[in-house]
MARTORLO-458601 format. One record per residue (C-alpha): x, y, z; chain; residue number from 0; residue in one letter. Coordinates in nm, 4 decimals. Each point is the difference from the previous one (the first is absolute). Layout:
[[X Y Z] A NUM a]
...
END
This chain:
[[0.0000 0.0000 0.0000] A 0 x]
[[0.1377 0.3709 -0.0858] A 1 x]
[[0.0139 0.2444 0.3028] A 2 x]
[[0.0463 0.3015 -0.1032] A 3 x]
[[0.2515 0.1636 0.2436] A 4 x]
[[-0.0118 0.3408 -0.0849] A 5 x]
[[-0.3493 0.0053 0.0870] A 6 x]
[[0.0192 -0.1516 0.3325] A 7 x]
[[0.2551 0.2053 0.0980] A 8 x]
[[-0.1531 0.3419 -0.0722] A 9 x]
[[-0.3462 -0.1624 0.2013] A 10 x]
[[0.2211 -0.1148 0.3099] A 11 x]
[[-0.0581 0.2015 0.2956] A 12 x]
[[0.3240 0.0136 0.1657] A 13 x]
[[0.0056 0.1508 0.3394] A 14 x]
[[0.3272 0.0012 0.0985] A 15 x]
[[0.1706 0.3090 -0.1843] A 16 x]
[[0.3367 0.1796 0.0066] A 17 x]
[[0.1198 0.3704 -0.0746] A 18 x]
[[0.3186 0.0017 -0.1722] A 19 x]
[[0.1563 0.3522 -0.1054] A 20 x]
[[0.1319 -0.1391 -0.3417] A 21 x]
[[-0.1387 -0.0255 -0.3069] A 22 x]
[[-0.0872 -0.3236 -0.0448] A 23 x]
[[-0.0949 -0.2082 -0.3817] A 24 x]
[[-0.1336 -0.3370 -0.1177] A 25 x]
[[0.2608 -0.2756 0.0527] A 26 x]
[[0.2269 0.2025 0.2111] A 27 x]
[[0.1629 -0.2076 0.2621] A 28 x]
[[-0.0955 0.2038 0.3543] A 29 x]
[[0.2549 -0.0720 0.3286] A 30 x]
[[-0.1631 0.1022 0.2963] A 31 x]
[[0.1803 0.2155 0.3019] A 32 x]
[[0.0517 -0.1481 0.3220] A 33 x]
[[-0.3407 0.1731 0.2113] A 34 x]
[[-0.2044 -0.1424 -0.3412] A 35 x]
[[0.1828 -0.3646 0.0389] A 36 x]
[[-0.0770 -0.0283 0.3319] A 37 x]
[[-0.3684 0.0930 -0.0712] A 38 x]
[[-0.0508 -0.2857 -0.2250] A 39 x]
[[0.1942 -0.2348 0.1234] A 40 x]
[[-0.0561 -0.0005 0.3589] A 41 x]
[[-0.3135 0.2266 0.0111] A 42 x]
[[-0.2302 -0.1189 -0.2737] A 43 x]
[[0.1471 -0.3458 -0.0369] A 44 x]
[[0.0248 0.0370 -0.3701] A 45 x]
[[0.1741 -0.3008 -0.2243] A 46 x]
[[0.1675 -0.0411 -0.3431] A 47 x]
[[-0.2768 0.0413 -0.2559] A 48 x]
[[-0.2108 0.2227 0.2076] A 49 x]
[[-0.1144 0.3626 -0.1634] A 50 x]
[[0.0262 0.3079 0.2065] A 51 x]
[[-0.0774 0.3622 -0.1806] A 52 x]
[[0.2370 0.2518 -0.0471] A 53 x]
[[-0.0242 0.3417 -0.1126] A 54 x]
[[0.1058 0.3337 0.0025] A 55 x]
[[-0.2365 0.3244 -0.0184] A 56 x]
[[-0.0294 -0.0265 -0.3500] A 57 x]
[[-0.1113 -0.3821 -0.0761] A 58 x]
[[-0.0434 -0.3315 0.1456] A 59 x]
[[0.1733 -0.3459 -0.0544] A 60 x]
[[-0.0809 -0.3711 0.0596] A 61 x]
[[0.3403 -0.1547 0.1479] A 62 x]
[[0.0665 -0.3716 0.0772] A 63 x]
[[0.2751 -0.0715 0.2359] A 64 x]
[[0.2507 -0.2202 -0.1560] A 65 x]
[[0.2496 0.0083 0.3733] A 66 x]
[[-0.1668 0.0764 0.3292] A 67 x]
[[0.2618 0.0184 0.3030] A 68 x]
[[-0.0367 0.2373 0.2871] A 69 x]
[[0.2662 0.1839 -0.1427] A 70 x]
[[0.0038 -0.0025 -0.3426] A 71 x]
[[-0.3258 -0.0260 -0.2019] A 72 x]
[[-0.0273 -0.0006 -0.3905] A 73 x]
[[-0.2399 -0.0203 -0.2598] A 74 x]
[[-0.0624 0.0689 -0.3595] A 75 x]
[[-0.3342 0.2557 -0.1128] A 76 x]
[[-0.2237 -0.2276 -0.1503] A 77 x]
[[-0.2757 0.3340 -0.1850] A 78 x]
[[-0.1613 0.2840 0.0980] A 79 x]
[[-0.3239 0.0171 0.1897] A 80 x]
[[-0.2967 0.1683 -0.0776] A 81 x]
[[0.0493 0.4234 0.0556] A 82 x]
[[-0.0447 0.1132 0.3386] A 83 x]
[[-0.1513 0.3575 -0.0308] A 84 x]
[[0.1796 0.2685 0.2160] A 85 x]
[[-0.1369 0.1923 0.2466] A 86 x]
[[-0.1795 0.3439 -0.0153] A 87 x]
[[0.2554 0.2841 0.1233] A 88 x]
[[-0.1381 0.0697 0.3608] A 89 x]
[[0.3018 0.1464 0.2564] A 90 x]
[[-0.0649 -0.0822 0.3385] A 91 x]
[[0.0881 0.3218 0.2602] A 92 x]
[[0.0535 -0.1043 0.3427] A 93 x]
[[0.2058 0.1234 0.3138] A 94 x]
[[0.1876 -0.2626 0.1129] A 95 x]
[[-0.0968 -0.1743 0.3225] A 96 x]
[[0.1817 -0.2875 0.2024] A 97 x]
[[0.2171 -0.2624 -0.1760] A 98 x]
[[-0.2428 -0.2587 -0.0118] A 99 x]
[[-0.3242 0.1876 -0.0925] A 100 x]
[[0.2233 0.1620 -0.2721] A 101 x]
[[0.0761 -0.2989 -0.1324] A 102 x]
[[-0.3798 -0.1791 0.0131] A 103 x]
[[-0.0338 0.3593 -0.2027] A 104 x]
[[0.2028 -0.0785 -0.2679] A 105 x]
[[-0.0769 -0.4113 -0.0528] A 106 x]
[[-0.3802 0.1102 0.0120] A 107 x]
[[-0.0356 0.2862 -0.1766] A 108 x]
[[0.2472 -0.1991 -0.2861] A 109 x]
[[-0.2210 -0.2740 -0.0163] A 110 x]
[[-0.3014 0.2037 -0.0547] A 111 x]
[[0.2119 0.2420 -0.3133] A 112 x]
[[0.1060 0.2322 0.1566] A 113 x]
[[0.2785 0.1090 -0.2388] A 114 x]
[[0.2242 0.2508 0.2016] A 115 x]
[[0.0761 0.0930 0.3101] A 116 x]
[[0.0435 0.3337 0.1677] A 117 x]
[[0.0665 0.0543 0.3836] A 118 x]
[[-0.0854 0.3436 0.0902] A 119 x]
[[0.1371 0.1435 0.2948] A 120 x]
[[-0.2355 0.2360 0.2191] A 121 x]
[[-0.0550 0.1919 0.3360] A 122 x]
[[-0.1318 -0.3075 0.2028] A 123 x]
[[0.2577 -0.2961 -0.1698] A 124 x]
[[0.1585 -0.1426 0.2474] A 125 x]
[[0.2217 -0.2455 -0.2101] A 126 x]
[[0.1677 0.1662 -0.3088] A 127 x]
[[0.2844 -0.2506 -0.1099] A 128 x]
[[-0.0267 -0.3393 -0.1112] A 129 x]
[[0.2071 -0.3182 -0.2036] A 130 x]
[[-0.1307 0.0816 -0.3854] A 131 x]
[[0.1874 -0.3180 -0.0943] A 132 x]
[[-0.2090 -0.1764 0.2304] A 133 x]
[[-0.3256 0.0784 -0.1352] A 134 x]
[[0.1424 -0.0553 -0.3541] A 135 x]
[[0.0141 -0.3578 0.1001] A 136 x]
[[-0.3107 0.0291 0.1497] A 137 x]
[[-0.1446 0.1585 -0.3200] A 138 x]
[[0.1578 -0.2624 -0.2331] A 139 x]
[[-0.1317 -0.3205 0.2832] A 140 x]
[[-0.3430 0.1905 -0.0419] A 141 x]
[[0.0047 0.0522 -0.3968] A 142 x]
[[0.0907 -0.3970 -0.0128] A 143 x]
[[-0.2487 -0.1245 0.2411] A 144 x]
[[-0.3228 0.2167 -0.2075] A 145 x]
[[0.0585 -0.1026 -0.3015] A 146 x]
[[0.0781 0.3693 -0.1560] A 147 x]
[[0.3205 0.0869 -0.1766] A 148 x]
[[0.1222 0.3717 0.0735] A 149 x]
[[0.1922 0.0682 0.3079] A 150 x]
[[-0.0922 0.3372 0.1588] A 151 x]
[[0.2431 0.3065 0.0287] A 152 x]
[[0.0461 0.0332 0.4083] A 153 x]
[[0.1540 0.3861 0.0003] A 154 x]
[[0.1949 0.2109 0.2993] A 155 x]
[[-0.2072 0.1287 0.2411] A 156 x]
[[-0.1088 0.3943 -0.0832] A 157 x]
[[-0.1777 0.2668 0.1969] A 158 x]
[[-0.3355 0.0820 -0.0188] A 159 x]
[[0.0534 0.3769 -0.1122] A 160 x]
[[0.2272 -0.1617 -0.2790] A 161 x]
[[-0.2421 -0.2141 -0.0996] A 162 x]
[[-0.3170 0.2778 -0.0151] A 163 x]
[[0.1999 0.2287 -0.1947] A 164 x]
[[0.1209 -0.2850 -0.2569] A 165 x]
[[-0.3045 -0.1799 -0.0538] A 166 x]
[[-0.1554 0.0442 -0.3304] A 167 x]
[[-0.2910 -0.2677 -0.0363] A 168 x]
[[-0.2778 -0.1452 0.1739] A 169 x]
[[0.0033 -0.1088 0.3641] A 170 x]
[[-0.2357 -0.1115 0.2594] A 171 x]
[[0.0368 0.0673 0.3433] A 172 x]
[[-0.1081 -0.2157 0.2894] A 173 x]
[[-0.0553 0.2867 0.2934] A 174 x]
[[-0.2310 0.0849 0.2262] A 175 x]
[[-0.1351 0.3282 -0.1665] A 176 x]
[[-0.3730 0.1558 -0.0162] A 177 x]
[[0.0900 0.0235 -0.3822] A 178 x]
[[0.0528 -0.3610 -0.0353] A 179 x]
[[-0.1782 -0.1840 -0.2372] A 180 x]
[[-0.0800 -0.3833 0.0450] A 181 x]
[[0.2091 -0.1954 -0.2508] A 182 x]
[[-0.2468 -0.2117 -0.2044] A 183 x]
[[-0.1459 0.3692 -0.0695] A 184 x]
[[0.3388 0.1052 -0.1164] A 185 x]
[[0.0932 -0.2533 -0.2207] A 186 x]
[[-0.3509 -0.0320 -0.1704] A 187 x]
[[0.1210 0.2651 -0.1855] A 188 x]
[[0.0823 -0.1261 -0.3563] A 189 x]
[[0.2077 0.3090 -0.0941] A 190 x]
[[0.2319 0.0034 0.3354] A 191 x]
[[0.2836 -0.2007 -0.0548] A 192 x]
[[0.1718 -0.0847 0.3532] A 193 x]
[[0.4098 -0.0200 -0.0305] A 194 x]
[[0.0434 -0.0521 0.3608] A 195 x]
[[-0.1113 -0.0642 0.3792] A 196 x]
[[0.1026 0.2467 0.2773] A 197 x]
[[-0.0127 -0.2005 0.3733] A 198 x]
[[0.0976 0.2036 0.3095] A 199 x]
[[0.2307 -0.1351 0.3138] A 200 x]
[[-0.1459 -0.1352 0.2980] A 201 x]
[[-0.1740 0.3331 0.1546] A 202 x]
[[-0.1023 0.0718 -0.2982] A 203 x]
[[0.0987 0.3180 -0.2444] A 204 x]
[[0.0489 0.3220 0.2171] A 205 x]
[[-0.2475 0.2922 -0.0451] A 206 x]
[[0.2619 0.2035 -0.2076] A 207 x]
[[0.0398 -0.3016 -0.2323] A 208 x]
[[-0.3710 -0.0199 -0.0258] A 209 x]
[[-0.0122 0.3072 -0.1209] A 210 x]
[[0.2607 -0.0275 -0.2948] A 211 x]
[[-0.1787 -0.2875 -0.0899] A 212 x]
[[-0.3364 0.2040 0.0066] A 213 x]
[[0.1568 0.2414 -0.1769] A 214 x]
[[0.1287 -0.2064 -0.2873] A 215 x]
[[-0.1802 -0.0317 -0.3175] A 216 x]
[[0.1885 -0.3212 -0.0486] A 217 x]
[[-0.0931 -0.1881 0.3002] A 218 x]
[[-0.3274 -0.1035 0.1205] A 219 x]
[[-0.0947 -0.0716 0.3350] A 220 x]
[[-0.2037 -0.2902 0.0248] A 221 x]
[[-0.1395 -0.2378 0.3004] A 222 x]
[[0.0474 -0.3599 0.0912] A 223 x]
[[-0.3072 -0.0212 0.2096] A 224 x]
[[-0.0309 0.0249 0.3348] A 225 x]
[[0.2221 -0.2232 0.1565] A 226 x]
[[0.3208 0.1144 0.1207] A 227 x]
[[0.2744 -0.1474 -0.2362] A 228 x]
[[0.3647 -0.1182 0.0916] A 229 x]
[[0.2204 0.1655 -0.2397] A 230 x]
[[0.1083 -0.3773 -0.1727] A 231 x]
[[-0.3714 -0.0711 -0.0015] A 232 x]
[[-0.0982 0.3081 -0.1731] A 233 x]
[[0.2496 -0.0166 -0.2755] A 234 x]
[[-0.1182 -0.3307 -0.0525] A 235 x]
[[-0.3542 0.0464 0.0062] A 236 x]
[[0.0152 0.3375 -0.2413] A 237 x]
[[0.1965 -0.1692 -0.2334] A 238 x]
[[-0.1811 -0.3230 -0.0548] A 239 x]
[[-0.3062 0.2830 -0.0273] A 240 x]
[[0.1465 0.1871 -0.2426] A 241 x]
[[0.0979 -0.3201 -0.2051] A 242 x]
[[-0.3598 -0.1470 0.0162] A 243 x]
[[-0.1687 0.3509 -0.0175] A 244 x]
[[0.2174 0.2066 -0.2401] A 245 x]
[[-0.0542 -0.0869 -0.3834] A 246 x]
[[0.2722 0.1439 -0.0884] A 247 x]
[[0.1932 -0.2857 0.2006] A 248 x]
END
């Protein structure tokens, strides 16, 4: 009986995937670093003959391992999968909280689309430096475990006059305001087309930073409801939102 191979291997779902920063073509022979070894080898088990995906954040490739030790793996790219479609541009702006929260940020807020990150420093943050390499790898784990192919841009923190004088498109704002909006209203609009997500530290935005934001045609000051929001929970919630609720996104 014929199988035809090519076929089944654009239909397999594989889950287990890997980010390479290479560029990476049919029949090219692919040896794994030591962290990525380990990880199939010891982690996922994986044997000779087994496929894995591999891409980088332009395509994706079907790889079976042709050597699996826990510290060197190999393999050879078998095709390409079917095209992943990249996200919609949406910059998350946050002031950077405690190490862990932080983190939960990033994986989160990456698995949901999020496609850069901005940490905004302002009156009430209380933590203003962090390990960007860190949440790179974070990013990257996250990118590989949703099945999406574009690793977001983590930036240097800024201030938050900076960033109100240099912003140029639109922006909601999660704040406690009397001109705020609730945000299915907001992004009902067909003509608004939301670029990014503004999310206060814990205490919330102070009343001078209110203002600016009031003041700002750019930004729009919107509510999450009436609950009382941890900062990691809010920049989760309003960008799943956004993602659901936007159709631009």
């Amino acid at each position: 009986m014929y199988i035809n191979t090519k076929c089944l291997l654009s239909n397999m779902k594989i889950k287990n995937r890997i980010y390479l920063n290479k560029e990476i073509e049919k029949n090219q022979i692919i040896d794994f670093n030591t962290k990525h070894s380990h990880y199939l080898s010891s982690v996922l088990r994986s044997k000779v003959g087994d496929n894995v995906c591999v891409f980088n954040e332009s395509e994706e490739y079907i790889l079976e391992l042709t050597s699996v030790d826990r510290r060197k793996a190999s393999g050879t790219v078998l095709s390409k999968t079917q095209s992943i479609k990249k996200n919609y541009p949406l910059t998350l702006f946050f002031s950077p909280i405690k190490r862990a929260q932080t983190e939960i940020i990033i994986q989160k807020c990456t698995e949901i689309g999020i496609t850069k990150f901005q940490p905004v420093i302002m009156e009430r943050t209380q933590f203003k430096t962090f390990n960007i390499d860190r949440l790179k790898l974070i990013a990257i784990e996250a990118v590989e475990q949703s099945n999406q192919i574009s690793i977001p841009q983590i930036n240097v923190p800024i201030h938050f006059e900076d960033f109100i004088k240099k912003n140029n498109e639109s922006i909601i704002a999660c704040c406690i305001s009397e001109a705020a909006s609730k945000i299915s209203e907001v992004l009902s609009d067909e003509n608004l087309i939301v670029k990014g997500v503004l999310i206060g530290p814990e205490g919330d935005f102070s009343d001078k930073e209110i203002k600016l934001i009031e003041e700002n045609n750019m930004i729009i000051p919107i509510s999450l409801g009436n609950s009382v929001l941890k900062s990691e929970t809010a920049c989760i919630v309003a960008s799943s939102l956004i993602k659901e609720l936007s159709n631009h996104a």
